[in-house]
C-alpha positions in Angstrom: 216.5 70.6 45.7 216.3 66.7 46.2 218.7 65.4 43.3 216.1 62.8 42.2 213.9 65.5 40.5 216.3 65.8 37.8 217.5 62.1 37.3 213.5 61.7 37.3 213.1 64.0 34.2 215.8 62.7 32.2 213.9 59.4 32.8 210.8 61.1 31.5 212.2 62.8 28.7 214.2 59.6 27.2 210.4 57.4 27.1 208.6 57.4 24.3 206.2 60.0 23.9 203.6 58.2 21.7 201.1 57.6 24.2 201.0 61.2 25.0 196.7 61.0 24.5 196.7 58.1 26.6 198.7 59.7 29.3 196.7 63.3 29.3 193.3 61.1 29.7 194.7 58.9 32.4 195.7 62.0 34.5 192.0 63.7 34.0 190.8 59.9 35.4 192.9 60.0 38.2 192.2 63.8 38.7 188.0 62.4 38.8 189.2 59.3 40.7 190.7 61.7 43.3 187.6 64.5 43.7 185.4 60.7 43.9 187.6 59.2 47.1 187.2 63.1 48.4 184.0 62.5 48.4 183.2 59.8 50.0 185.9 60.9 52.4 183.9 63.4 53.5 180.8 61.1 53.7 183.0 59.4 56.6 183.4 62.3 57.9 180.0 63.4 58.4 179.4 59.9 59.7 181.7 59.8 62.1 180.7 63.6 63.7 177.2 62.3 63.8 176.1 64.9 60.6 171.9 64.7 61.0 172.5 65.7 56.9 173.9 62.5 56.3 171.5 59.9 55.2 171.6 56.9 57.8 171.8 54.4 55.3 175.1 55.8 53.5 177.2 52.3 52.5 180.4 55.2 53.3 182.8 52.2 53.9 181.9 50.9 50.9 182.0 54.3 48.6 185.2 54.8 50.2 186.7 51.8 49.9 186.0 51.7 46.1 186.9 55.3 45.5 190.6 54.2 47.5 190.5 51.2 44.7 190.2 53.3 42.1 192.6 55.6 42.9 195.2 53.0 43.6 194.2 51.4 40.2 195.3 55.0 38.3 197.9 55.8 40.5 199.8 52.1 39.9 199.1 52.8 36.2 200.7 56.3 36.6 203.8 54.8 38.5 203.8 52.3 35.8 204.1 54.5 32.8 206.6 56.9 34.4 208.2 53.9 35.1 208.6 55.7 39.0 207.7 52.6 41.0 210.7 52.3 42.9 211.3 55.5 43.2 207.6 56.3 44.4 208.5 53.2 47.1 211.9 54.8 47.8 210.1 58.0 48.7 206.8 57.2 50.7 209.3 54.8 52.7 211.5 58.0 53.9 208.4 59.4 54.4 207.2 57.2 56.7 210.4 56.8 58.5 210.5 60.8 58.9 206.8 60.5 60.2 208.1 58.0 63.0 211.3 59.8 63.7 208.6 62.5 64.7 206.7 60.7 67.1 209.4 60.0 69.0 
Protein backbone atom coordinates (compact mmCIF):
# COMPACT_ATOMS: atom_id res chain seq x y z
CA UNK A 1 0.00 0.00 0.00
CA UNK A 2 1.37 3.50 -1.31
CA UNK A 3 2.42 5.27 2.11
CA UNK A 4 0.71 8.48 1.02
CA UNK A 5 -2.87 7.01 1.61
CA UNK A 6 -2.33 7.27 5.24
CA UNK A 7 -0.34 10.57 5.62
CA UNK A 8 -3.38 11.74 3.31
CA UNK A 9 -6.03 10.77 5.90
CA UNK A 10 -4.39 12.15 8.85
CA UNK A 11 -4.47 15.29 6.61
CA UNK A 12 -8.21 14.76 6.28
CA UNK A 13 -8.98 13.93 9.62
CA UNK A 14 -7.05 17.03 11.28
CA UNK A 15 -9.38 19.80 8.86
CA UNK A 16 -12.18 21.11 10.08
CA UNK A 17 -15.18 19.36 9.52
CA UNK A 18 -17.72 22.25 9.50
CA UNK A 19 -18.28 22.30 5.92
CA UNK A 20 -19.27 18.79 5.88
CA UNK A 21 -22.92 19.96 3.85
CA UNK A 22 -20.81 21.81 1.59
CA UNK A 23 -18.53 19.05 0.90
CA UNK A 24 -21.34 16.10 0.48
CA UNK A 25 -23.16 18.64 -2.23
CA UNK A 26 -19.97 19.35 -4.07
CA UNK A 27 -19.18 15.62 -4.50
CA UNK A 28 -23.00 14.89 -5.83
CA UNK A 29 -21.97 18.15 -8.41
CA UNK A 30 -18.94 16.68 -9.41
CA UNK A 31 -20.55 13.16 -9.47
CA UNK A 32 -23.38 15.13 -12.26
CA UNK A 33 -20.52 17.11 -13.70
CA UNK A 34 -18.81 13.66 -14.47
CA UNK A 35 -22.12 11.59 -16.03
CA UNK A 36 -22.47 15.41 -18.16
CA UNK A 37 -18.69 15.22 -19.75
CA UNK A 38 -19.65 11.25 -20.24
CA UNK A 39 -22.01 12.30 -22.18
CA UNK A 40 -20.97 14.47 -24.41
CA UNK A 41 -18.03 12.09 -24.68
CA UNK A 42 -19.98 9.75 -26.09
CA UNK A 43 -21.57 12.39 -28.50
CA UNK A 44 -17.79 12.51 -29.87
CA UNK A 45 -17.81 9.27 -30.17
CA UNK A 46 -20.74 8.69 -32.29
CA UNK A 47 -19.34 11.62 -34.33
CA UNK A 48 -16.35 10.40 -34.97
CA UNK A 49 -17.65 6.53 -36.08
CA UNK A 50 -20.03 8.29 -38.43
CA UNK A 51 -23.26 7.29 -35.96
CA UNK A 52 -26.46 8.10 -38.66
CA UNK A 53 -28.29 8.53 -34.88
CA UNK A 54 -26.32 11.41 -34.24
CA UNK A 55 -27.86 14.59 -35.22
CA UNK A 56 -25.48 16.45 -37.82
CA UNK A 57 -25.71 19.53 -36.15
CA UNK A 58 -24.41 18.35 -32.59
CA UNK A 59 -22.02 21.55 -31.36
CA UNK A 60 -20.09 17.97 -29.55
CA UNK A 61 -16.79 20.04 -29.31
CA UNK A 62 -18.47 22.51 -27.65
CA UNK A 63 -20.71 20.17 -25.06
CA UNK A 64 -17.54 18.58 -24.50
CA UNK A 65 -15.47 21.14 -23.90
CA UNK A 66 -17.82 22.75 -21.32
CA UNK A 67 -18.60 19.49 -19.64
CA UNK A 68 -14.27 19.08 -19.37
CA UNK A 69 -14.67 22.89 -17.75
CA UNK A 70 -16.98 21.89 -15.42
CA UNK A 71 -15.38 19.12 -14.28
CA UNK A 72 -12.03 20.76 -13.88
CA UNK A 73 -13.97 23.63 -12.03
CA UNK A 74 -15.28 20.75 -9.23
CA UNK A 75 -12.34 18.82 -9.33
CA UNK A 76 -9.81 22.08 -8.50
CA UNK A 77 -12.44 22.88 -5.72
CA UNK A 78 -12.16 19.23 -4.45
CA UNK A 79 -8.26 19.31 -4.59
CA UNK A 80 -8.66 22.63 -2.87
CA UNK A 81 -10.64 21.65 0.17
CA UNK A 82 -8.74 18.41 0.69
CA UNK A 83 -6.03 20.57 0.47
CA UNK A 84 -4.42 17.44 -2.08
CA UNK A 85 -3.16 19.82 -4.78
CA UNK A 86 0.25 18.87 -4.64
CA UNK A 87 -0.25 15.67 -3.90
CA UNK A 88 -2.85 15.23 -6.88
CA UNK A 89 0.18 16.91 -9.10
CA UNK A 90 2.78 14.62 -7.41
CA UNK A 91 0.64 11.65 -8.46
CA UNK A 92 -0.75 12.34 -12.11
CA UNK A 93 3.00 13.32 -12.79
CA UNK A 94 4.32 9.57 -11.89
CA UNK A 95 1.57 8.62 -13.79
CA UNK A 96 2.46 10.10 -16.72
CA UNK A 97 6.08 9.22 -16.43
CA UNK A 98 4.96 5.41 -15.88
CA UNK A 99 2.70 5.92 -19.09
CA UNK A 100 5.92 7.00 -21.09
CA UNK A 101 8.27 4.49 -19.52
CA UNK A 102 5.66 2.12 -21.30
CA UNK A 103 5.86 3.26 -24.65
CA UNK A 104 9.19 2.77 -24.78
Amino acid sequence: MDPRINDLNIKFKERNHTLQPMIVGLGIQTMEECAELTQALSKMVRAFTGDATLQKDTPWLYMLTEEMADVKICMDRLMKYFDVEDDVEEIKDQKISRTLERLK
